[in-house]
N, C-alpha and C positions, 0 to 999 in steps of 0.2 A: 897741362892736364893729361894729353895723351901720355908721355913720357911715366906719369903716375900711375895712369892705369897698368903700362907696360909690367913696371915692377912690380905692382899689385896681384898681377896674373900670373903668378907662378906653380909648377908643379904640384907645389909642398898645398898650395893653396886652393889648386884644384882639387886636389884629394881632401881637405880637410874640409873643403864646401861639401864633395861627396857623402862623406861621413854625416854630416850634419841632416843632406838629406836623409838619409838611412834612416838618422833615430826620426826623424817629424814620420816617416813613411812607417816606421815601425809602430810610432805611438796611436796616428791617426787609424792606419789602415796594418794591423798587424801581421794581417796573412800576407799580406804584400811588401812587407817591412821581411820576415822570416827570408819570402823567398829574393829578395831583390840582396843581402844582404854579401853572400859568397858571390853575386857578381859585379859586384861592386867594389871589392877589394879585390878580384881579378882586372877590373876596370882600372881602378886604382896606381896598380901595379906596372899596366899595359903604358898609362900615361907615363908615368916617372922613368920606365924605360926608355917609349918613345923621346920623352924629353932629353935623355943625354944624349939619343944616337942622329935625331934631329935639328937642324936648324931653326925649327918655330912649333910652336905645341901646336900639338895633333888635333888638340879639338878645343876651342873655350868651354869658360865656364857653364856660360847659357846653353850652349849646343848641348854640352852634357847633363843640366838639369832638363832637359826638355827629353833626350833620351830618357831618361831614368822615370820619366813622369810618363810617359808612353808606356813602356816596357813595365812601371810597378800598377800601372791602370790595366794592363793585361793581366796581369796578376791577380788578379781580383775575380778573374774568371772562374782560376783552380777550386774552389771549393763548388761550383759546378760542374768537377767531372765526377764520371763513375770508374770505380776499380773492379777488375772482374775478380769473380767470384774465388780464384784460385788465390788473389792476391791477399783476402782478405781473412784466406783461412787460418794463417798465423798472427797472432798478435805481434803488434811494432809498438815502438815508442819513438818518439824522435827527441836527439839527446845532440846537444849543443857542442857537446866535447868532443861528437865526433868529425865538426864541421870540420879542422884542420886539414884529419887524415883522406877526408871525401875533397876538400880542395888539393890537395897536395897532387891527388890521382886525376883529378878532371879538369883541374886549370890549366894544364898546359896545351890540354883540344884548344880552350878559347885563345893560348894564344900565340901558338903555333898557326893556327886560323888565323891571326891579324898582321901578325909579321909578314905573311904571303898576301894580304891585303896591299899592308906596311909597303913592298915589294914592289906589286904592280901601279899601285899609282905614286909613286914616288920617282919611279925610273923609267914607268912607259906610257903612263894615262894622263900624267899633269904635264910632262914637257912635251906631251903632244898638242892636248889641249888649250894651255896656255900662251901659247906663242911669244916665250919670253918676258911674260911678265911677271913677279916673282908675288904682288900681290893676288892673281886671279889662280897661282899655281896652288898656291897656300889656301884660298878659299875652295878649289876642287880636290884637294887630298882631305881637307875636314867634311868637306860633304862625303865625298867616299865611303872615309871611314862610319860617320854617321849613320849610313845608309847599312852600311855593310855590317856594324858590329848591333845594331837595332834584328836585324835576322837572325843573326846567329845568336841573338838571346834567347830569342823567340825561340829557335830550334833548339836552345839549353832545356826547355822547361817537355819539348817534347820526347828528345832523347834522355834523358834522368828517369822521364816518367815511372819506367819500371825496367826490367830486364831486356826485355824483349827488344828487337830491331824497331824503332820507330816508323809509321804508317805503315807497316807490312804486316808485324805480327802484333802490335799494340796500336790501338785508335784510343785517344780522346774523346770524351763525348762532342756533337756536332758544334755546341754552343761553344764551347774552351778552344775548339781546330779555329772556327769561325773569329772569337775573337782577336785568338795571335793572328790570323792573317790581315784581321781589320787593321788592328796596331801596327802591322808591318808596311802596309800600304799607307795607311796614315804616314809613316815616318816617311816612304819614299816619295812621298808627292809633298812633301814642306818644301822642300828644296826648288819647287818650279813655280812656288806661290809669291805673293805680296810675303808673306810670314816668314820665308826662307831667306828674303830678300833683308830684313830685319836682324834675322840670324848670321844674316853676313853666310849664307850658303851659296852656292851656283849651280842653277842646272845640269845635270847631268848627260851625254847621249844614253839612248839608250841601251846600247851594246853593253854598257858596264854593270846595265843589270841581268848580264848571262854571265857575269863573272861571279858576283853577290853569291845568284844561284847554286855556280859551281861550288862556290867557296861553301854554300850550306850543306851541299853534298858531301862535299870531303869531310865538313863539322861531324854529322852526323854518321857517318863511314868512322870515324879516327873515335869519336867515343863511347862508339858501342863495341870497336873493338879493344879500348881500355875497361868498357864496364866486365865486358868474357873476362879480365886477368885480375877485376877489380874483387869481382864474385867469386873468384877462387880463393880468395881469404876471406871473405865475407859474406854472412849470410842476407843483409840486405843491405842497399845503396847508402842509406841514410838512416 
């Protein structure tokens, strides 16, 4: 039976589970279906790489339905924010055809962003913490990543928002800030629960959450300054 499952869990098959989520998230909950949908084929992408440069996938199945179910439940927020008044004095459309060329320009922040995740716990945070075991090393690089790539979604939805440098020059309303950070902490306290323990996760110290951080930094640094080069061909993001 194990051996079944093994084969069972493959790349190809975690992306087509992903996919699958998408349309239920799209059909059920649309607004969260629209936005969950460019990163999830970023996501997509991340695994199928991860998986050749790797010895064991990055993350299951379940780990990643349960992100995507966090991350598309924050989603839900977005039609509770406000846009300011400057934003709204031109008329937008939003038009599907342009998703490519807007992935094309902002998927490589998310995953430029996971490679140096990819990075640190693969060559100095699992063979630290593991002590040689090759099953508890493999369960704290998926936690990791979990942890890690749950934030920097988060920070997708705030950096796109609009032009502007995120929390500086653009705020979200209070309810939308409130809810990604809920979602964020939710995601990193699975991993120290009975529920994480299910998920086959492993607690983390906490120092690797000044990494996360960092790493949101850089996220949100590295795509507003592709949105400066994005805006010079274009008159809006999306």
């Amino acid at each position: 039976m194990h051996f079944l499952l093994e084969a069972f869990i493959t790349p190809f098959t975690i992306v087509l589970l992903l996919l699958i989520v998408v349309l239920l998230l799209k059909n059920i909950f649309p607004l969260g279906g629209n936005n969950n949908l460019g990163t999830i084929i970023v996501i997509a992408a991340m695994i199928l790489f991860a998986s050749i440069v790797l010895p064991f996938l990055p993350m299951l199945p379940l780990q990643l339905v349960v992100l995507n179910f966090i991350f598309g439940l924050s989603c839900l927020a977005i039609p509770f924010d406000k846009m300011p008044r400057y934003y709204l004095q031109t008329p937008r459309r939003w038009s599907f055809k342009n998703l490519p060329e807007f992935m094309f320009w902002f998927g490589p922040a998310s995953a430029i962003t996971n490679i140096i995740s990819f990075g640190f716990l693969f060559f100095i945070i699992c063979p630290h913490l593991s002590a040689g075991s090759q099953t508890l090393f493999v369960s704290i690089f998926r936690t990791g990543w979990f942890i890690e790539n749950l934030w920097v979604q988060e920070m997708a939805i705030r950096a796109l928002r609009d032009r502007h440098l995120p929390f500086i020059k653009q705020h979200a309303t209070s309810a939308v800030i409130m809810v990604s950070f809920v979602a964020g902490i939710i995601g990193t306290a699975i991993p120290y629960t009975a529920t994480g323990q299910i998920l086959q996760f492993t607690a983390l110290p906490s120092e690797y959450l000044i990494l996360v951080f960092a790493l949101m930094i850089f996220y949100l640094l590295l795509t507003s300054l592709i949105k400066l080069i994005y805006l010079k061909h274009k008159k809006f993001l999306i």
